[in-house]
C-alpha positions as protocol buffer text, in pm:
chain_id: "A"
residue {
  index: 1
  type: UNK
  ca { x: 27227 y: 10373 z: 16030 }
}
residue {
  index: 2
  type: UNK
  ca { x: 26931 y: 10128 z: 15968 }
}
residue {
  index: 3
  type: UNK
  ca { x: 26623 y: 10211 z: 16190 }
}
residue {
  index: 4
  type: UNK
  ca { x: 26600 y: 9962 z: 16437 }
}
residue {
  index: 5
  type: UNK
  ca { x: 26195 y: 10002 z: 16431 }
}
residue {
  index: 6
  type: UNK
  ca { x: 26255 y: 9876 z: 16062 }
}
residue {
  index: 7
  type: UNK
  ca { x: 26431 y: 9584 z: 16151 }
}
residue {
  index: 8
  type: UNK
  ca { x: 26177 y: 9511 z: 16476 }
}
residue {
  index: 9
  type: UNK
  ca { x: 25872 y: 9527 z: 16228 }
}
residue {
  index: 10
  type: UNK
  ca { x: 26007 y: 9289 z: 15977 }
}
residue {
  index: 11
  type: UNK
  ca { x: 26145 y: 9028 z: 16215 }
}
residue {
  index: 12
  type: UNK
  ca { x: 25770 y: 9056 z: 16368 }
}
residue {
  index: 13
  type: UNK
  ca { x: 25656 y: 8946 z: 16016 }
}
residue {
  index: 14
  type: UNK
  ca { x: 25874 y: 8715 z: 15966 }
}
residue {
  index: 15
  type: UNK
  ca { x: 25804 y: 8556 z: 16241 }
}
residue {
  index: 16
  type: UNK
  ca { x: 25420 y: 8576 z: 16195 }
}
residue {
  index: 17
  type: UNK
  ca { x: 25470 y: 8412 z: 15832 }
}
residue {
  index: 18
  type: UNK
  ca { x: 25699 y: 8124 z: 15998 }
}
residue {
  index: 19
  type: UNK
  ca { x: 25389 y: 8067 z: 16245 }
}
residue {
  index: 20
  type: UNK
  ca { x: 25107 y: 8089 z: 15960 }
}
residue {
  index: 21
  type: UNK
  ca { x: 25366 y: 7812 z: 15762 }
}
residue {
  index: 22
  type: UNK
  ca { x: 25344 y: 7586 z: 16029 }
}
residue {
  index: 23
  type: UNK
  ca { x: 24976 y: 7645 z: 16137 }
}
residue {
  index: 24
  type: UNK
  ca { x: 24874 y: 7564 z: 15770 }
}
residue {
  index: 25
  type: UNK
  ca { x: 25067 y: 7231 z: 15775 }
}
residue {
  index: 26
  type: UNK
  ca { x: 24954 y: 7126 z: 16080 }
}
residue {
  index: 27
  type: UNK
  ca { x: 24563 y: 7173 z: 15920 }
}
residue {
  index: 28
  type: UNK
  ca { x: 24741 y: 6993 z: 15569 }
}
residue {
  index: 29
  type: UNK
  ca { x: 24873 y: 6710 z: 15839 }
}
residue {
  index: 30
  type: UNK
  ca { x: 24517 y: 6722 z: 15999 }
}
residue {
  index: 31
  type: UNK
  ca { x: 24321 y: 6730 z: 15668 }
}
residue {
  index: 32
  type: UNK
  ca { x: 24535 y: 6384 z: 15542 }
}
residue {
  index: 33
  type: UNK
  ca { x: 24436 y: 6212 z: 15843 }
}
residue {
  index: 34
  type: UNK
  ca { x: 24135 y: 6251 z: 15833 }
}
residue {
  index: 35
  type: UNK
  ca { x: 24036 y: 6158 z: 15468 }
}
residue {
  index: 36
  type: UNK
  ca { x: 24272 y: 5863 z: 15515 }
}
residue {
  index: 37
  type: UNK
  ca { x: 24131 y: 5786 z: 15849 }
}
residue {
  index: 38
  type: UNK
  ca { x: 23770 y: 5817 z: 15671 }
}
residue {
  index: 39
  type: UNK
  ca { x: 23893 y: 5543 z: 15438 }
}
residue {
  index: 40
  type: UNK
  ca { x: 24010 y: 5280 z: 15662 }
}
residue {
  index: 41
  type: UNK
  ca { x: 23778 y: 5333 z: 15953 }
}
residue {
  index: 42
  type: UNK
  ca { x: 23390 y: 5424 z: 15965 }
}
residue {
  index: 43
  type: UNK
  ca { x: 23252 y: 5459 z: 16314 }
}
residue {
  index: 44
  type: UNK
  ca { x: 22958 y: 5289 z: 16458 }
}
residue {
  index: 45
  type: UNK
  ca { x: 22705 y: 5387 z: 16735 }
}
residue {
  index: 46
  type: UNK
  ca { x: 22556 y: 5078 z: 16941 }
}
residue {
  index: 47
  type: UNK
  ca { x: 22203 y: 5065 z: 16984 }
}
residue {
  index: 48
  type: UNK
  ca { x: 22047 y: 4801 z: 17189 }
}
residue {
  index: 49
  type: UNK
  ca { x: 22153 y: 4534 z: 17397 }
}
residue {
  index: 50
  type: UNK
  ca { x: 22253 y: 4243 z: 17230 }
}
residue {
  index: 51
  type: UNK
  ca { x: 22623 y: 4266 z: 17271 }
}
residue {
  index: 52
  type: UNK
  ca { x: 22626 y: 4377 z: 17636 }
}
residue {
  index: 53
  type: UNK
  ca { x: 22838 y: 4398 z: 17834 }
}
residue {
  index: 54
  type: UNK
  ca { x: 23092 y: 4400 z: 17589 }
}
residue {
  index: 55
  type: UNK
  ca { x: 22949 y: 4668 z: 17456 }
}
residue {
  index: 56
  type: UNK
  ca { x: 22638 y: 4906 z: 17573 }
}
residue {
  index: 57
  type: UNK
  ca { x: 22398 y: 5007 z: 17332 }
}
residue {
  index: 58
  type: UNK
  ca { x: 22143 y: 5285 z: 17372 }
}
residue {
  index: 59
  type: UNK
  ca { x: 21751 y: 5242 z: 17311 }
}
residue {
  index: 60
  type: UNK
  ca { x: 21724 y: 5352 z: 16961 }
}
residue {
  index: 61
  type: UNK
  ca { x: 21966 y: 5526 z: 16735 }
}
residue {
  index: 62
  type: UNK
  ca { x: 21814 y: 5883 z: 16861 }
}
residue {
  index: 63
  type: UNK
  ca { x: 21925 y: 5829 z: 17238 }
}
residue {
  index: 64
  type: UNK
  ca { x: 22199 y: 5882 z: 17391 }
}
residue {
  index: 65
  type: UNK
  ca { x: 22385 y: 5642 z: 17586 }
}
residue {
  index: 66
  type: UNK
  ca { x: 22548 y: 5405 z: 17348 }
}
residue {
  index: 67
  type: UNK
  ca { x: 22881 y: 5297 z: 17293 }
}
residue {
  index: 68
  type: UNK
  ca { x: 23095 y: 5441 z: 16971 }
}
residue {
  index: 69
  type: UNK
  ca { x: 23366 y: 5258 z: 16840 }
}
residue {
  index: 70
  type: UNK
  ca { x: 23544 y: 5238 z: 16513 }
}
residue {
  index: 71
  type: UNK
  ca { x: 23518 y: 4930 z: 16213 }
}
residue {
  index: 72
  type: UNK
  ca { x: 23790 y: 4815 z: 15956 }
}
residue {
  index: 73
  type: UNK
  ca { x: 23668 y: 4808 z: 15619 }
}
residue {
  index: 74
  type: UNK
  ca { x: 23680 y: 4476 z: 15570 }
}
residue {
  index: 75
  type: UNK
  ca { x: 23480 y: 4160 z: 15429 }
}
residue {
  index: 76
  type: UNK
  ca { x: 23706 y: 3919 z: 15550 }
}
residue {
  index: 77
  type: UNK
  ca { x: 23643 y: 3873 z: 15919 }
}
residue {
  index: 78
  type: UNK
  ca { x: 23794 y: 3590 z: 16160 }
}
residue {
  index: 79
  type: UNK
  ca { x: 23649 y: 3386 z: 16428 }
}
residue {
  index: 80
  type: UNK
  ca { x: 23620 y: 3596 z: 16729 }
}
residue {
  index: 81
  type: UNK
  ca { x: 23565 y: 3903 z: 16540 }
}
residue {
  index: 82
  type: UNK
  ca { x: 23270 y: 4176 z: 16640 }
}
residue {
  index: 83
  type: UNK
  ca { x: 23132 y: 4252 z: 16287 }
}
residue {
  index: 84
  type: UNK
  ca { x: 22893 y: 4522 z: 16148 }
}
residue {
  index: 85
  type: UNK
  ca { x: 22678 y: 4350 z: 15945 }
}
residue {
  index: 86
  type: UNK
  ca { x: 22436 y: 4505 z: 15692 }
}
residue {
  index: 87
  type: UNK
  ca { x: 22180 y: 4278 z: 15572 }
}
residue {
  index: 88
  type: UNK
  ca { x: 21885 y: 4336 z: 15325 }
}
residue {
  index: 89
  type: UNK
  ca { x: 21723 y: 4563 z: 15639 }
}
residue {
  index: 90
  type: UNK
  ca { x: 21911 y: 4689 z: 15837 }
}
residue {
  index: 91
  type: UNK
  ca { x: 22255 y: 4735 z: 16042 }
}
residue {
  index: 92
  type: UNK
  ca { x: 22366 y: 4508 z: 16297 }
}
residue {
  index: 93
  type: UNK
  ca { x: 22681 y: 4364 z: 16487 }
}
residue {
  index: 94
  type: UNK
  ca { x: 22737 y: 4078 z: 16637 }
}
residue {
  index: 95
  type: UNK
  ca { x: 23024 y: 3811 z: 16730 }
}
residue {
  index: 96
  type: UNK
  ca { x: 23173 y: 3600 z: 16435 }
}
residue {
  index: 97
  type: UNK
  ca { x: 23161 y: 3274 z: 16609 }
}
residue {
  index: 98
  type: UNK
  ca { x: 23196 y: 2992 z: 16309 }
}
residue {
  index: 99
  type: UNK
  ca { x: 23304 y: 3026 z: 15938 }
}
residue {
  index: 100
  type: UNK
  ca { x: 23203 y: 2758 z: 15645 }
}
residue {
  index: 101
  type: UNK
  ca { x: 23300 y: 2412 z: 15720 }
}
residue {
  index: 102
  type: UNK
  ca { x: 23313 y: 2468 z: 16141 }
}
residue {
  index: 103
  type: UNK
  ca { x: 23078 y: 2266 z: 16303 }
}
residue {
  index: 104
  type: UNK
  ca { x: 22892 y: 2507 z: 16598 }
}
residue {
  index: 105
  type: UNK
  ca { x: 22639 y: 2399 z: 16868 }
}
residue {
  index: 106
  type: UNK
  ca { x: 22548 y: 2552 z: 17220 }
}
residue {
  index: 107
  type: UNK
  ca { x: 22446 y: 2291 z: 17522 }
}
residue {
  index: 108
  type: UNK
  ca { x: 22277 y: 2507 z: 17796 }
}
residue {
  index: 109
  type: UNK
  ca { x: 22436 y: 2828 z: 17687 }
}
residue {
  index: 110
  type: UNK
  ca { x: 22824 y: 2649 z: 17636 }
}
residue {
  index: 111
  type: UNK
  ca { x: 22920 y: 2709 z: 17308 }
}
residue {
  index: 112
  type: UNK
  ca { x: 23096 y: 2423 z: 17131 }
}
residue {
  index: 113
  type: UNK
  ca { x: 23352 y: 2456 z: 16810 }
}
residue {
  index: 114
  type: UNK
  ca { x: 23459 y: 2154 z: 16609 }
}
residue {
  index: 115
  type: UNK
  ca { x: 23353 y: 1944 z: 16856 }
}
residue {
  index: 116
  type: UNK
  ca { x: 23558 y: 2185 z: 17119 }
}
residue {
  index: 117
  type: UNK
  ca { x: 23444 y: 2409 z: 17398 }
}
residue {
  index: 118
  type: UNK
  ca { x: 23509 y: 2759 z: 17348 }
}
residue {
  index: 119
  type: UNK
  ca { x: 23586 y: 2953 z: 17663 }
}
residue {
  index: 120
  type: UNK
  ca { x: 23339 y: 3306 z: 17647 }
}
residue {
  index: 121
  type: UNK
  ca { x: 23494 y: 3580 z: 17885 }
}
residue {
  index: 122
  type: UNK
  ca { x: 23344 y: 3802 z: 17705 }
}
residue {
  index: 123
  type: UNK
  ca { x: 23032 y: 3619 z: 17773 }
}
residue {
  index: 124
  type: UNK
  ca { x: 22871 y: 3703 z: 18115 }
}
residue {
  index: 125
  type: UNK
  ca { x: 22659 y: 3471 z: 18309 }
}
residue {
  index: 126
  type: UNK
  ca { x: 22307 y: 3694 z: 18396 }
}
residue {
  index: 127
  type: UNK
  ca { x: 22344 y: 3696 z: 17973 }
}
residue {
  index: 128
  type: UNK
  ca { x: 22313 y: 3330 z: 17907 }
}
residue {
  index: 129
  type: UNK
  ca { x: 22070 y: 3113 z: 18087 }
}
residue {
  index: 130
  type: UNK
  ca { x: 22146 y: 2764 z: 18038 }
}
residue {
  index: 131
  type: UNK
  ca { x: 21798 y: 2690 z: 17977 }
}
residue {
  index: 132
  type: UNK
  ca { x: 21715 y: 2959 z: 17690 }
}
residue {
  index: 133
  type: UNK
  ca { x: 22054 y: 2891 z: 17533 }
}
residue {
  index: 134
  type: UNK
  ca { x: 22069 y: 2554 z: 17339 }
}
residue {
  index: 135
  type: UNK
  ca { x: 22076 y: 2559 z: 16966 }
}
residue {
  index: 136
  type: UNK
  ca { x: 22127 y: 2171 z: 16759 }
}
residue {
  index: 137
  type: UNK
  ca { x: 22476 y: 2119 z: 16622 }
}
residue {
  index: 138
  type: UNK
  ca { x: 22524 y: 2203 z: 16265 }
}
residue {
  index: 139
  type: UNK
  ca { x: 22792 y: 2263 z: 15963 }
}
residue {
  index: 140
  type: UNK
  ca { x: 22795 y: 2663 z: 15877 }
}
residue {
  index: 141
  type: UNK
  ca { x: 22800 y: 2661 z: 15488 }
}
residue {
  index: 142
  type: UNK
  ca { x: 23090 y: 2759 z: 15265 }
}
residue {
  index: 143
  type: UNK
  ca { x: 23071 y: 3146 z: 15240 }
}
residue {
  index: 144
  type: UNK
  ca { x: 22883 y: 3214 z: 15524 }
}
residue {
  index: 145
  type: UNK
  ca { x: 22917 y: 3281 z: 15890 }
}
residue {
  index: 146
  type: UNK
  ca { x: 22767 y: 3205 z: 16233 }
}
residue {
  index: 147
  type: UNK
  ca { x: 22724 y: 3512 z: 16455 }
}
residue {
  index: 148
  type: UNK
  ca { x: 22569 y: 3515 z: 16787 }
}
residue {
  index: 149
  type: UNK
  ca { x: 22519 y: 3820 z: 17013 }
}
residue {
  index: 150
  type: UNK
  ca { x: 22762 y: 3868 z: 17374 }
}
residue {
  index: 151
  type: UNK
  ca { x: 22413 y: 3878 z: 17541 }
}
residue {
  index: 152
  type: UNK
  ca { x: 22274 y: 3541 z: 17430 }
}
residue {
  index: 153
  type: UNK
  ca { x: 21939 y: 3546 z: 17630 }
}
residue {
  index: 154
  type: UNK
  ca { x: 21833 y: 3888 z: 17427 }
}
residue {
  index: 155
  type: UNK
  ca { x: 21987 y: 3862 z: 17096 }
}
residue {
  index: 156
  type: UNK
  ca { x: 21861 y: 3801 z: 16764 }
}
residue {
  index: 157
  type: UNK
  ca { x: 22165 y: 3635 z: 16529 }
}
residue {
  index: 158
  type: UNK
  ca { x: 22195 y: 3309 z: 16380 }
}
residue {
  index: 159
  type: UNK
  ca { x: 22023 y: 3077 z: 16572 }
}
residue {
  index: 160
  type: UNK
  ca { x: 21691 y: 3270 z: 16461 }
}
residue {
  index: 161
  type: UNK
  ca { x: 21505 y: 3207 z: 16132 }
}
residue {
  index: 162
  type: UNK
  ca { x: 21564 y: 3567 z: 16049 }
}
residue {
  index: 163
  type: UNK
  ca { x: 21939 y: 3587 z: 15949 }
}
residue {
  index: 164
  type: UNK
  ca { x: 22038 y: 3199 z: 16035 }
}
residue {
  index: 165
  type: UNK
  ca { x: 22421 y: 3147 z: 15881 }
}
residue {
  index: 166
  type: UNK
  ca { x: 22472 y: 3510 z: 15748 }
}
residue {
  index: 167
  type: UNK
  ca { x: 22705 y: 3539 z: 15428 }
}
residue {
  index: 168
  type: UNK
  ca { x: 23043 y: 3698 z: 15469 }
}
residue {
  index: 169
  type: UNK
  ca { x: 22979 y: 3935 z: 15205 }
}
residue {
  index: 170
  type: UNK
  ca { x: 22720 y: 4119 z: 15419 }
}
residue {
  index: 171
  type: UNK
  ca { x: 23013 y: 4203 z: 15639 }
}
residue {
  index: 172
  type: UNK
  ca { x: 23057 y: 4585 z: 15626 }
}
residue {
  index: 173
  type: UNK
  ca { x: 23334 y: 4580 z: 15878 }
}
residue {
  index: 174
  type: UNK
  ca { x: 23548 y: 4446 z: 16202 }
}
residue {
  index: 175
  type: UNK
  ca { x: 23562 y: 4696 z: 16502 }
}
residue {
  index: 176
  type: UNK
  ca { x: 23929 y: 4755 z: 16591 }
}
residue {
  index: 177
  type: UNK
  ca { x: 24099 y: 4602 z: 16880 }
}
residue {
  index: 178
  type: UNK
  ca { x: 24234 y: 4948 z: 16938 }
}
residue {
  index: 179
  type: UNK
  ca { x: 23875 y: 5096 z: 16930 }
}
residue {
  index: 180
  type: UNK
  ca { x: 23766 y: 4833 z: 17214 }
}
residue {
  index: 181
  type: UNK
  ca { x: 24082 y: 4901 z: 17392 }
}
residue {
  index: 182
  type: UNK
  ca { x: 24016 y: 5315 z: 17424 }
}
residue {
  index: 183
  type: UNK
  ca { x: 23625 y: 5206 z: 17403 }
}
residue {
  index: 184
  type: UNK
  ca { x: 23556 y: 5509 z: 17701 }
}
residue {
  index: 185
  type: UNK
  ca { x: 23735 y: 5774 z: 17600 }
}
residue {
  index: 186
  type: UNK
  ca { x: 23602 y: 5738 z: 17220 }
}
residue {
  index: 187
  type: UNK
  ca { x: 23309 y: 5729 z: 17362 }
}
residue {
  index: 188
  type: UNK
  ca { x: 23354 y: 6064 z: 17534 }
}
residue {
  index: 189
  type: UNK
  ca { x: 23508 y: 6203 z: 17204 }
}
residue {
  index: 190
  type: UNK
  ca { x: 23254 y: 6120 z: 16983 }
}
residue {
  index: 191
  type: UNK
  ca { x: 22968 y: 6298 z: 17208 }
}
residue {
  index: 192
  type: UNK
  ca { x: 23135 y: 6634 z: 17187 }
}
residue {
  index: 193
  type: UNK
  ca { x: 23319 y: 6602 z: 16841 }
}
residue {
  index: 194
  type: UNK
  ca { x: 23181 y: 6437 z: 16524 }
}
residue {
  index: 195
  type: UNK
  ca { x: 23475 y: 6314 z: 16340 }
}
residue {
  index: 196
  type: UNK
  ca { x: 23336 y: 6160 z: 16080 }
}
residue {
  index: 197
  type: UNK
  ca { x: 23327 y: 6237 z: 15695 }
}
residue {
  index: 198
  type: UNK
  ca { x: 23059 y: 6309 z: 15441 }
}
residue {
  index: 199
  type: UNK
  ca { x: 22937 y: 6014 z: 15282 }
}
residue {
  index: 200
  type: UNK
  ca { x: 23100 y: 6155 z: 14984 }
}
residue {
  index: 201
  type: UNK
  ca { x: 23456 y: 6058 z: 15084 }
}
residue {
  index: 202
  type: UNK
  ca { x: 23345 y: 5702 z: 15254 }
}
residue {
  index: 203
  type: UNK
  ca { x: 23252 y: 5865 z: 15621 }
}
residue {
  index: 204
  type: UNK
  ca { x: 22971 y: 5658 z: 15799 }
}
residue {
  index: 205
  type: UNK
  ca { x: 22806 y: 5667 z: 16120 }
}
């Protein structure tokens, strides 16, 4: 007769190895995701205040406080984008607002498009005093963009002689609907978990 202890002792391992199989795919699953994750997606802390409300920035990148969300990798934004822009000095985002060949202009903090006005919800009023928020009509250049900031009485963007019409190709990414949609809780995440990768796979803060 086969002792039964036997048989108890092996099914015990058999089930532990069955358990151990599926724990290591689940890391293999996790490990995937994540490098491919790192490659599509780099996230992005906000500092300052130049795109509130849409987004709340902290004081300086050593506070907490700020909004995370996540970018496409990407140098091909749209109108209505929010971009991460790096430029000769340093990292910024802002609000793709005209691309070459669009005629822009803003009358008393109304933003006008081709010669049509552009409806801003995203735009609040204590952030745009008519008064501080005219800029002269032009024609944004072939290969280069128009970006203003969602707080327009604070924000330094195109209208200033410092970046004027940016080029696309300093376009580093567009944050993901889906990021702005679960804005809070990656928030949260991100200031208990850093799920980002080394710099050596593409990761980026």
């Amino acid at each position: 007769m086969q002792d039964k202890s036997y048989n108890l002792k092996n099914r015990s391992i058999g089930v532990l190895d069955t358990l151990l199989s599926i724990l290591l795919c689940v890391i293999l699953v996790v490990a995937v995701l994540r490098v491919a994750f790192g490659i599509a997606y780099f996230r992005v802390y906000v500092v300052g205040s130049s795109m509130s409300s849409t987004l709340v920035g902290a004081p300086n990148k050593d506070n907490k406080g700020g909004d995370y969300v996540y970018a496409f990798r990407t140098s091909h934004p749209k109108r209505g984008d929010i971009v991460v822009i790096e430029t000769d000095t340093k990292t910024i985002i802002k609000r793709v607002i005209a691309l070459g060949g669009d005629t822009v202009e803003l009358k008393e903090g109304v933003l006008y498009l081709n010669g049509e006005e552009v409806e801003e919800p995203y735009v609040k009023d204590e952030n745009n005093t008519p008064s501080e928020n005219s800029y002269a009509q032009i024609v944004v250049p072939e290969g280069r963009m128009f970006c203003l900031g969602d707080n327009r009485n604070v924000s330094v963007d195109s209208r200033s002689e410092t970046y004027g019409c940016m080029p696309i190709s300093w376009t580093a990414g567009v944050v993901a609907d889906w990021s702005m949609s679960f804005k809070g809780a990656i928030t949260a995440f991100n200031g208990f978990i850093d799920f980002t990768l080394p710099d050596m796979f593409g990761g980026k803060k």
